[in-house]
C-alpha positions in Angstrom: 154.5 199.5 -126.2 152.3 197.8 -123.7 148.7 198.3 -124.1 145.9 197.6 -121.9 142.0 195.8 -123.1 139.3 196.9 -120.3 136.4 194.9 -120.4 133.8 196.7 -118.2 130.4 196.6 -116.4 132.2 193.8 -114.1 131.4 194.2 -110.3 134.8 193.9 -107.9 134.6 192.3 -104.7 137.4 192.4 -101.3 140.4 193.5 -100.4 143.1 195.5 -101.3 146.3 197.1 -100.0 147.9 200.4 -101.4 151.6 200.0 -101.9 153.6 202.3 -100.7 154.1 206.1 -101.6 155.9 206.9 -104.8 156.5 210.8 -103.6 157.6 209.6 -100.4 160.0 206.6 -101.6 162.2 209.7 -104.4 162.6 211.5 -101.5 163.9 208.8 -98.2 165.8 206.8 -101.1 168.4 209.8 -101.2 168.3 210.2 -97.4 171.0 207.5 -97.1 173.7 209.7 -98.7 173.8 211.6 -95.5 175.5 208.9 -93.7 177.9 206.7 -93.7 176.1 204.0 -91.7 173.3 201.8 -93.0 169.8 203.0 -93.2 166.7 200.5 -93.9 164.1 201.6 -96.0 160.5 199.3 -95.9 157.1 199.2 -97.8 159.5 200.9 -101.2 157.0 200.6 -104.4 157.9 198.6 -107.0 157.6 201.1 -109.4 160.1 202.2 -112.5 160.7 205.6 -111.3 161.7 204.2 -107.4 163.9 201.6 -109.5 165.4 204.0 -111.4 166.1 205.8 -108.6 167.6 203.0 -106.6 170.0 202.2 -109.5 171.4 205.6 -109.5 172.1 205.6 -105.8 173.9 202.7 -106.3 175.8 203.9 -109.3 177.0 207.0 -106.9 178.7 203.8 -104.7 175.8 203.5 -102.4 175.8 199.4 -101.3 172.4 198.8 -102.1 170.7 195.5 -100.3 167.3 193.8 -101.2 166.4 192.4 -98.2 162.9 191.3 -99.0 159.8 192.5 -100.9 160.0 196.5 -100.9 162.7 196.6 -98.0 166.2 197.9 -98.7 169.0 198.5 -97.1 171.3 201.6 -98.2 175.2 202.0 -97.1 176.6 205.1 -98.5 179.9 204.3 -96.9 182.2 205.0 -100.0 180.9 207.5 -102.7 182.0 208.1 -105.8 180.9 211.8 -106.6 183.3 211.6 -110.1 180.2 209.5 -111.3 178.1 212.9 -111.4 180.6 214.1 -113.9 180.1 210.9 -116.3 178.0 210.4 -119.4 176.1 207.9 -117.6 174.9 209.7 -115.2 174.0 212.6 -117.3 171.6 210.2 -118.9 169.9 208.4 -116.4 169.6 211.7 -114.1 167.7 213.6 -117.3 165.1 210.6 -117.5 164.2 210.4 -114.3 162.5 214.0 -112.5 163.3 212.4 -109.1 166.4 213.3 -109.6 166.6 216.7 -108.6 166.4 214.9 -104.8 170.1 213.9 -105.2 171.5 217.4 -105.2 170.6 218.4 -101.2 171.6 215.2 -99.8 175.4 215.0 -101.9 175.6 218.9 -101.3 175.1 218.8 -97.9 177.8 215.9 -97.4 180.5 216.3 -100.1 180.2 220.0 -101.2 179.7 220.2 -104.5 177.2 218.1 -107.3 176.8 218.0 -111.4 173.1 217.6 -112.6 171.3 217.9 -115.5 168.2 219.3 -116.2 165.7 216.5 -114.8 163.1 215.4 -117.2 159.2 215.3 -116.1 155.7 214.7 -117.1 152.8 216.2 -118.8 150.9 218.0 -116.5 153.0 221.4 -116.6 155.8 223.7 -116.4 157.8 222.3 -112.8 160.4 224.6 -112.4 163.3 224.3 -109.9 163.8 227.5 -109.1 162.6 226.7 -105.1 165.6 224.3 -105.0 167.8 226.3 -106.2 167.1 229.3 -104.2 166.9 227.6 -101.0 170.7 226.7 -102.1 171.5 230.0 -102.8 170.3 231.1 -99.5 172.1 228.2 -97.6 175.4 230.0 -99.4 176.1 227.6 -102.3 177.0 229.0 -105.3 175.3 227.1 -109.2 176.1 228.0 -112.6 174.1 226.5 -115.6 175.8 225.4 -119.0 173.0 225.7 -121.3 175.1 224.2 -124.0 174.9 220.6 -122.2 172.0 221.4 -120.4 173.8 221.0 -117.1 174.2 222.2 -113.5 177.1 222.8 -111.2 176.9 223.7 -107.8 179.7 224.5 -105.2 178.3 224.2 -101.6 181.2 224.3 -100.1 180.7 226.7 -97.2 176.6 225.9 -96.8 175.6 228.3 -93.4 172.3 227.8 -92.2 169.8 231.4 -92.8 166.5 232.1 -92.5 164.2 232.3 -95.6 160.9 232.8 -97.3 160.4 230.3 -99.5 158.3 232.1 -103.1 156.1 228.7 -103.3 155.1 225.5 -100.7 157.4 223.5 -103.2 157.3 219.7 -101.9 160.4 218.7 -103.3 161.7 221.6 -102.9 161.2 222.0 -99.0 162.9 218.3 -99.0 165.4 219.5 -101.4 166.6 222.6 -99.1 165.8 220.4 -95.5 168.5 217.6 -96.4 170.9 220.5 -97.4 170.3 221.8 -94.1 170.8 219.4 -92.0 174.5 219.0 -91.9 174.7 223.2 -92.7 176.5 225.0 -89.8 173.9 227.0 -87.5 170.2 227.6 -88.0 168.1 227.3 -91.0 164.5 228.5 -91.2 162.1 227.9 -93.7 158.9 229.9 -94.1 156.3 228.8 -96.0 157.5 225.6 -96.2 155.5 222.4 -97.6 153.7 220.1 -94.7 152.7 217.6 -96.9 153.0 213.9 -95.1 155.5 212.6 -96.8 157.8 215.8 -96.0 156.9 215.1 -92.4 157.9 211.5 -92.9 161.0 212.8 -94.1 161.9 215.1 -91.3 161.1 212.4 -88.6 163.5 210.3 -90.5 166.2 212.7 -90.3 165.4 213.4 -86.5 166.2 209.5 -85.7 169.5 210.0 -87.6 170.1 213.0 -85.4 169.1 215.7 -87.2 167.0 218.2 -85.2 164.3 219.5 -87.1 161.2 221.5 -85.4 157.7 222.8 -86.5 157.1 219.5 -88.5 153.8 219.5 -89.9 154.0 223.0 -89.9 154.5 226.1 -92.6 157.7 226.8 -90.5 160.1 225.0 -90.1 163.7 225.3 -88.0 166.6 223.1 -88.8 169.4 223.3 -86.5 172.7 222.0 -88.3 174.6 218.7 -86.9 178.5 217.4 -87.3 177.1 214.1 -89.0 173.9 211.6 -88.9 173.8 208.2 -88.0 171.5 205.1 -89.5 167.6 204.6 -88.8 165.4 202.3 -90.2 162.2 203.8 -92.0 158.6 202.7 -93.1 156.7 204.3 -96.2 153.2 205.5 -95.7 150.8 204.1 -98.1 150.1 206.1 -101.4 147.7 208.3 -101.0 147.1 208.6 -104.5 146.6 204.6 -105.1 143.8 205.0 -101.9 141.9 207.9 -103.6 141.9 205.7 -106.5 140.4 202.7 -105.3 138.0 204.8 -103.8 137.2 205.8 -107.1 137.4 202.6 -108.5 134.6 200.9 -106.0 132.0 203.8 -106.9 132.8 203.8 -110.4 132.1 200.0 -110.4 129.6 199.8 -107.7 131.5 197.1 -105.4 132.2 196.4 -101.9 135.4 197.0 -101.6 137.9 197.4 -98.6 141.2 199.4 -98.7 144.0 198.1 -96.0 146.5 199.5 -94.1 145.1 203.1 -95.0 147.0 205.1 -92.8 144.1 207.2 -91.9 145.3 210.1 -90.1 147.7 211.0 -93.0 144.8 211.3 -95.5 143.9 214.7 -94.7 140.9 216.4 -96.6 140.5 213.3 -99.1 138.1 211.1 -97.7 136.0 214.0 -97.5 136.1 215.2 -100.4 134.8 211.5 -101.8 132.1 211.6 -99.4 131.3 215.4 -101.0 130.5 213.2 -104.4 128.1 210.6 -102.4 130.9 208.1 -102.0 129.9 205.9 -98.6 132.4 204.6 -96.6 133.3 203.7 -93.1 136.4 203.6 -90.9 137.0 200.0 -89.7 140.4 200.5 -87.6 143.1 201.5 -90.1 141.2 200.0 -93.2 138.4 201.9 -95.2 135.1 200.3 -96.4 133.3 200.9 -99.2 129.8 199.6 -99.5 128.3 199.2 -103.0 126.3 201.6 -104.4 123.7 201.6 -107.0 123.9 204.9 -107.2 125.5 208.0 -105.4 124.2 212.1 -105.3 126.9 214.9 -105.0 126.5 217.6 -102.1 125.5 221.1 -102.7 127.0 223.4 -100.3 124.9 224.5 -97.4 123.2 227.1 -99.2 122.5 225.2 -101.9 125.5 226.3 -104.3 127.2 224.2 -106.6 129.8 221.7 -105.0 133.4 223.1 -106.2 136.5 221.3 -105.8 139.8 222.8 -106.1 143.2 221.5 -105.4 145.9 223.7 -103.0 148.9 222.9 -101.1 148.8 220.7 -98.4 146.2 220.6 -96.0 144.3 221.5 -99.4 143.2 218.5 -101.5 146.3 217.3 -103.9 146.3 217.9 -107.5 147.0 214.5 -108.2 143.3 213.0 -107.0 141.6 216.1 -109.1 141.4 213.7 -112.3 140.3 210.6 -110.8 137.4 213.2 -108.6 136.6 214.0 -112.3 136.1 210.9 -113.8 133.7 209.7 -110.7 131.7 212.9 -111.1 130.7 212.0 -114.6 128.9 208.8 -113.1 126.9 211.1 -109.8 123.8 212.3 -109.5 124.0 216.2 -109.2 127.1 219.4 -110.5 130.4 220.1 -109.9 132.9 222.5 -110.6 136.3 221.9 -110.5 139.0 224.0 -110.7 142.8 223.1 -111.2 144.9 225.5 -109.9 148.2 224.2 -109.7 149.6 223.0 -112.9 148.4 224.1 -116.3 148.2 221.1 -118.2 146.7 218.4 -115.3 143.4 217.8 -117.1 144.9 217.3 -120.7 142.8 214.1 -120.8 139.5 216.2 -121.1 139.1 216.5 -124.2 139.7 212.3 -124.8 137.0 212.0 -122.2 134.7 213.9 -123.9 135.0 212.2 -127.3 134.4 208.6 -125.0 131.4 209.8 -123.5 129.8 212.5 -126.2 126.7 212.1 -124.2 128.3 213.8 -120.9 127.1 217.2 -121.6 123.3 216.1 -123.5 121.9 217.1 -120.2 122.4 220.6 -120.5 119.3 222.6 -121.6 120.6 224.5 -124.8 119.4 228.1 -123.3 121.2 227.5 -120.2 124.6 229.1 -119.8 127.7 227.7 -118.0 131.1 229.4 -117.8 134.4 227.4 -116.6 137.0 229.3 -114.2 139.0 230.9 -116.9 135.4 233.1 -118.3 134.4 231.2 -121.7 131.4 229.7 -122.1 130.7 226.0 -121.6 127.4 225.9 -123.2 129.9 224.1 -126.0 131.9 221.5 -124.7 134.3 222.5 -127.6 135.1 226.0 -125.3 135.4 224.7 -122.3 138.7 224.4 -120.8 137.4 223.2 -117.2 134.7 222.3 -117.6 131.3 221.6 -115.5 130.5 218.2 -116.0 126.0 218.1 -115.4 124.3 214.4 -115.4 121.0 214.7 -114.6 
């Protein structure tokens, strides 16, 4: 197992570029299965889930072409859907969560798919149910042999509908969208995701012919098509990777400069890292970050507590809530943070605590702090979100 040696207490200096968006990349990499004709994919990560994912496309018959550092191009022209009834697939498809993202695209253009149950991470239960529903609705019919953990769904006769989705599932909305698209009449989706990536996706589709309204929005109308044609398509940056190097510069006090930031996709994150005392300035497309010696965390304007919480897009995303942790430690001021969307997203805690014992020493012993869930957090021990204080 590889294993990392961190030396710290060492100032960074210049430039750096995110690469480009993981979430986006599992979703645009099954895009191609649409169409016959060749689509072009640019700024892909480099990353083993992407990879994993590009080898199973290409497994299904997908021609896959490296052009050049993270540009591919994809012809689905000849498709071999027996390979989702093979061992081999059945493997790689339950070690990699992504996936779940084949099942709209192949659906939608050959009527029928085999998956397993996808595998996943840590943070939390990630159930499917969205993706499956939105099938249901669309008029394709799934039965699940819990004997070899496997899924079989006949979308043979997929009619577009209008439904409520029961969460803003990301995948889910992407899922449902690419089954949609080819569906005959109109789809809509209510309380629907609006994350950037998804609105990536659906101006992908759009070039391809799809026609797809209320992007950006919590509704969203998908009006079915014969067939798509090829587009070429650019990644946004990674989000995630940009609230992390802002993180990294105040955590190590440098002057540091994130490129290519795509800006007006970042939503309520910059923000949110100013919230903590984080300068930085807009310079064109890049972000600064000045060093500083030290940085103070905002009280709200009456003088409460800072709290940070994640929530569906435009809300801040889940996956920034541990890295806004870790820089909190290191600020001047309180926080509360509260994790709302999966259960198990700030396992790593209790490992913090036992690096930095000294987190909670600034706590006056009569004073009383309770975390989200109603214990007391006057023992670290007890608290299960808890308010970090450094005086």
């Amino acid at each position: 197992m590889s294993s990392f040696k961190i030396k710290g207490g060492q100032k960074l200096k210049g430039e750096i570029t995110p690469q480009g968006a993981k979430n986006e990349a599992l979703q645009v990499i099954c895009v191609p299965l649409l169409t016959s004709e060749p689509v072009t994919i640019h700024n892909v990560p480099d990353i083993l889930d992407v990879n994993k994912l590009i080898e199973l496309v290409g497994d299904l018959g997908c021609k896959v072409e490296k052009l050049g550092t993270g540009s591919f191009r994809f012809t689905a022209a000849n498709i071999n859907t027996d390979f989702l009834k093979t061992e081999v697939y059945r493997k790689k498809a339950a070690a990699l969560r992504g996936s779940v993202m084949l099942l709209g695209p192949i659906l939608a253009r050959f009527g029928e798919a085999n998956i397993p149950k996808p595998g996943g991470d840590k943070i939390g239960r990630r159930r499917l149910d969205t993706h499956f529903i939105g099938f249901q609705n669309l008029g394709a019919k799934f039965n699940y042999n819990a004997d070899e953990n496997l899924y079989n769904i006949d979308a043979s006769h997929l009619k577009g509908c209008y439904m409520l989705l029961d969460e803003a599932s990301v995948t889910g909305t992407a899922n449902i969208i690419m089954a949609a698209v080819l569906a005959k009449g109109t789809t809509t989706i209510y309380n629907a995701a609006c994350e950037p990536y998804l609105q990536q996706l659906c101006n992908m589709l759009n070039r391809m012919g799809a026609r797809i309204s209320g992007i950006g929005s919590n509704l969203i109308s998908i009006e079915g098509v014969e067939k798509l044609h090829g587009t070429e398509h650019t990644l946004l940056p990674d989000m995630i990777e940009i609230g992390s190097f802002i993180g990294l510069a105040a955590m190590t006090q440098s002057e540091v400069t994130i490129k290519n930031c795509r800006i007006d996709m970042l939503g309520i994150i910059p923000e949110i890292f100013r919230r903590l005392g984080i300068k930085m300035e807009f310079r064109g497309d890049d972000i600064y970050i000045p060093s500083q010696e030290r940085y103070e965390i905002e009280t709200f304007i009456d003088g409460s507590i800072l709290t940070v919480a994640d929530s569906p897009w435009p809300g801040f995303t889940p996956d920034l809530l541990s890295i806004v942790l870790v820089v909190a430690t290191q600020a001047k001021g309180n926080v509360l943070i509260h994790q709302k969307m999966f259960e198990s997203r700030l396992f790593f805690v209790d490992k913090l605590i036992d690096m930095v014992p000294r987190l909670f020493s600034a706590i006056p012993t009569e004073q009383v702090l309770w975390d989200s869930t109603g214990n007391n957090c006057s023992a670290a021990s007890k608290c299960h979100r808890p308010i970090f204080v450094r005086e």
